[in-house]
N, C-alpha and C positions, 0 to 999 in steps of 0.2 A: 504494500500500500504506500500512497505518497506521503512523504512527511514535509510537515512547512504547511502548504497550503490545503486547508480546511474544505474549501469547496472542490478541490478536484482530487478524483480518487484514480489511482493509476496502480494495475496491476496484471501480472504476469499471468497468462492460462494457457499452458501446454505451450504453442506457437501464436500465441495471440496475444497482442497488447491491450489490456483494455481499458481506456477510460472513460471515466463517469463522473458528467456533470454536477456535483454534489449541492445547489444554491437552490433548492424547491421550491420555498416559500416566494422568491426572486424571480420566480418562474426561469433561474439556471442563466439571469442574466450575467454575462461578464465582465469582472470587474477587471483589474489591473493584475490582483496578483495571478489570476485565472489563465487570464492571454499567459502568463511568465511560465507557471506552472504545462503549463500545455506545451508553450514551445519546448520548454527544457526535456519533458520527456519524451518529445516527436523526436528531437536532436539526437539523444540518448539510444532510443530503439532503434534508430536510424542505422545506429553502428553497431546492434547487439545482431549477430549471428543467431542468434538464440531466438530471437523474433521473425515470426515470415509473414505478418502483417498485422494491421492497428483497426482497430473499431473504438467508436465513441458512444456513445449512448448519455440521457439524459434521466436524472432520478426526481420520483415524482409523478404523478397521477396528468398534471394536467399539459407539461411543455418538452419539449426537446431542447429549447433554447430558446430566447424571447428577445434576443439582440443582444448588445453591448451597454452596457449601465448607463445610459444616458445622462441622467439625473446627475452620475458623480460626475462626467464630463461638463456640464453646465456648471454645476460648484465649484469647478476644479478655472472654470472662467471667470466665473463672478468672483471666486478669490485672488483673483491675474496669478494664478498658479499656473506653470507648465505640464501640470500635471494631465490634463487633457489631451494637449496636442502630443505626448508621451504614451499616452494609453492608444490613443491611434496608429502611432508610426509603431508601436509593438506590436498590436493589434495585423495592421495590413501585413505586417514583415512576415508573422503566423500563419495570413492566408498566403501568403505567395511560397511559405515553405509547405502546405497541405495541398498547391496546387502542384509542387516539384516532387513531390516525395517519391523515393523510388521504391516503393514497399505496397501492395494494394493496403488503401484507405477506406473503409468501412464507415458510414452513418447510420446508425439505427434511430430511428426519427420518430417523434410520437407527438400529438398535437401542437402546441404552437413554434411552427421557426419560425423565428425572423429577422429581420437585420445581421445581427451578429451570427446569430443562428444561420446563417447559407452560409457564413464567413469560412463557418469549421465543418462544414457538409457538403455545401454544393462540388465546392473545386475537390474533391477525393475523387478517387476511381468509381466510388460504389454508394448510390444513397438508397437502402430500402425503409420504407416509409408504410406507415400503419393507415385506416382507413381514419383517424382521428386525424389525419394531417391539416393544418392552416397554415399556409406559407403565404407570407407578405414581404414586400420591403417596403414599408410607409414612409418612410423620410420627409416627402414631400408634407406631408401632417403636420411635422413638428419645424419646418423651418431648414431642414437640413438636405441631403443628400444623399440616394441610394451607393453606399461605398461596401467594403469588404473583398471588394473587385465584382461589384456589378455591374460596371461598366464592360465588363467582359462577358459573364455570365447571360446579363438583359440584352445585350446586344448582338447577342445570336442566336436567341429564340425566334422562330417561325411567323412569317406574318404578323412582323409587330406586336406578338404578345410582348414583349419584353418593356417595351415603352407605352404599352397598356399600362401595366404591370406597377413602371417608374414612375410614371405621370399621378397614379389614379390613387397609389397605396393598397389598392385592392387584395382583400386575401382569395384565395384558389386553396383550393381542396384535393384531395392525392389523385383523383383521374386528372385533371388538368395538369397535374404537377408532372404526371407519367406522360404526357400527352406530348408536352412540351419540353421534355428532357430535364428537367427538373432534377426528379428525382428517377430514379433507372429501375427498382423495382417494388412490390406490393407485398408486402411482408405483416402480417398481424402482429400487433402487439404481443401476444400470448406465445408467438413463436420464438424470440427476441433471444431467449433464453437459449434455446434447441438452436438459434442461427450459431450463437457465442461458441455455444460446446461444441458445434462443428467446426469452427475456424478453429478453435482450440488445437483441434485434432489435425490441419491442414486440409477438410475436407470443403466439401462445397456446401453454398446456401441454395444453390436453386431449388431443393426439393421443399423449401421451404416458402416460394414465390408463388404469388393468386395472381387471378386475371384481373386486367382493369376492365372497365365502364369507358361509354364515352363519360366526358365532363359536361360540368354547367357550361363552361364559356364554348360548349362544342358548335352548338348552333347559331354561332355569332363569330365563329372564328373567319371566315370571309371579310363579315362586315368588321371588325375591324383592321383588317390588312389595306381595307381600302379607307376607311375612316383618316387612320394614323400614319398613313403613309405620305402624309401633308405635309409641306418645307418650312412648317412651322406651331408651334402651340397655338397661337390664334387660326391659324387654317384649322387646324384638327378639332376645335371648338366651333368653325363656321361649318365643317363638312357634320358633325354632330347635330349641330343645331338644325341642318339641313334634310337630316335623314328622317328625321319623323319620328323612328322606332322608342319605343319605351326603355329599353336598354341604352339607344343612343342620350335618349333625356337624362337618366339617371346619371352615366360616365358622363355627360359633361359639368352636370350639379357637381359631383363629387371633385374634377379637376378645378371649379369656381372657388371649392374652399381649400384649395391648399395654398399654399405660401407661392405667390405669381416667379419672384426673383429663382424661389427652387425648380418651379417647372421649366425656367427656362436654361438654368442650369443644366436639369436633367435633359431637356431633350439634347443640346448641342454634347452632353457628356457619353451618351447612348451611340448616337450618331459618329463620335468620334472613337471610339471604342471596337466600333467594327472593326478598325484596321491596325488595333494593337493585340500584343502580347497581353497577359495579366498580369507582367510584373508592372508594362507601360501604364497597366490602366490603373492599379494601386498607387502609382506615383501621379498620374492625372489627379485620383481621387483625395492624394494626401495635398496636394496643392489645391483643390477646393476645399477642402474638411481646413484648413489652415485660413482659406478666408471665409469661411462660413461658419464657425464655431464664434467668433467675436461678433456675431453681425445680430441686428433688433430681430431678426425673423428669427432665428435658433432661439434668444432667450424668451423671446413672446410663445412659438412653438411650447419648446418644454412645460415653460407657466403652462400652460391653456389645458395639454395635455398631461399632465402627474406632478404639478403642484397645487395651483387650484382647482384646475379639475372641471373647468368650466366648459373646456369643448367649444370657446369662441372667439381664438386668437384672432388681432388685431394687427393686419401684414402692414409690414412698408419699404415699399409702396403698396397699393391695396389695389391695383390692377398689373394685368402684363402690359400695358403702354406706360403706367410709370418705370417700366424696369430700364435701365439704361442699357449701355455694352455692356455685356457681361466677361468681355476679353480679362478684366482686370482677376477675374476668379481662377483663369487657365495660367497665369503668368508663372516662370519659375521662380523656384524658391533657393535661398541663400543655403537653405538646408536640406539636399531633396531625401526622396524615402529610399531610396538607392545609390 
């Protein structure tokens, strides 16, 4: 078992690494020592012979992972501490070693990932996921930024789901998630166990994989390839407005209340991500996450949503025509993440 850090439980099964999200009540969000505790023992197994590969898993009834501690990164601002922008560039340096790793990487997934939660799942070899699955990256909610290298991940899903996805915060549920590559395979909960003891053994999980379902977002998957495939957030909200559909009404209500400055970050970060690597896009994301972490949308965000709680931040500017260039958010940095 791990010693040092309390929330993450790391330990050896036959040829299997495995660790376990320990922060329940947190719903397994991660905090600083978490990211440290995880790299140190990916690094570790990395070079034990004795290991032929790694799984994660998350403890607790109700999440898999529920992002990255947001709340301490806002405190960590409001007290002009560096302690934020610290938890980030450890953070993305995690993902881009769980996207390198030369070991199969294992996610056993159970109701809510998000944000942080794809950080330490999506980029492995292998995400099996339970039928309780909620996958989001909401960022745009709170003022901030789909990161962890989702500029990588969203921007090579299918028919614009990916900038559905970035734009909207929307959750998606395990057929969509299998749909879209997401996640790779359908795993119950109840089997999780029976997958473990298999790796243990260097044997296979597929006898442990179910069929999917189409998804919810299946019979709109067209409309929005052609929705979102507009040369801008204001096209994508006039072709919306234009469509008629009940579905189209609803996505463009939902992109009206997110933070205008974030969605336009997101689209131009989506868009440009197509044509990177993911360590490129980690370093994109840590040069936004570096000017959006100081800015009135992140700390009105977080307020609105998990301190007071009121669900009706106050953006600024409070349209996308007040947003200016956004050039100054892409610019490099004196420090980069690589």
């Amino acid at each position: 078992m791990s010693d040092g850090e309390p929330h993450i439980k790391s330990e050896k099964r036959g040829r299997l690494g495995l660790l376990t999200l320990n922060r329940p009540k947190a719903l397994n969000a991660l905090d600083h020592g978490m990211i440290r505790g995880i790299t140190a023992q990916l690094q570790a197994w990395a070079a034990d012979d004795g290991i032929a590969a790694v799984a994660i898993r998350g403890e607790g009834p109700r999440a898999f992972c529920s992002g990255g501690d947001i709340r301490a990164v806002q405190q960590a601002m409001t007290a002009s501490s560096g302690e934020g922008f610290d938890l980030l560039r450890d953070e993305y340096r995690m993902n881009a070693l769980i996207g390198s790793y030369p070991k199969p990487y294992i996610a056993l997934i159970h109701g809510i990932c998000m944000g942080g939660g794809a950080g330490v799942s999506v980029h492995g070899k292998y995400r099996l996921a339970d039928a309780s699955l909620s996958f989001a990256m909401p960022e745009t909610g709170i003022g901030f930024i789909p990161d962890v290298g989702a500029s990588y991940f969203l921007s090579r899903l299918p028919d614009e789901m990916g900038l559905y996805l970035g734009l909207t915060g929307s959750a998606i549920g395990l057929d969509d998630a299998l749909e879209f590559g997401l996640m790779t395979h359908a795993v119950a909960q109840e089997d999780f166990e029976a997958v473990i003891a298999a790796l243990s053994e260097g044997k296979d999980f597929t006898p442990f994989v179910r069929k999917r379902q189409a998804g919810a977002l299946a019979p709109h998957r067209k409309r929005i390839a052609t929705l979102f495939s507009a040369s801008s957030v204001e096209a994508i909200l006039e072709r919306l407005d234009r469509d008629g559909s009940a579905f189209a009404g609803e996505t463009a209500s939902t992109i009206r209340t997110r933070s205008p400055t974030s969605l336009k970050l997101v689209f131009r970060q989506l868009r440009e991500g197509r044509a990177l690597n993911l360590e490129q896009c980690l370093a994109m994301e840590f040069r936004l996450a570096s000017r959006v972490l100081p800015s009135h949308d992140f700390r009105e965000g977080v307020r609105a949503a998990l301190v007071d709680k009121d669900r009706n931040p106050k953006w600024q500017p409070s349209s996308l025509a007040g947003v200016s260039d956004v050039q100054f958010f892409f610019g490099a940095l004196s420090n980069e993440l690589f």
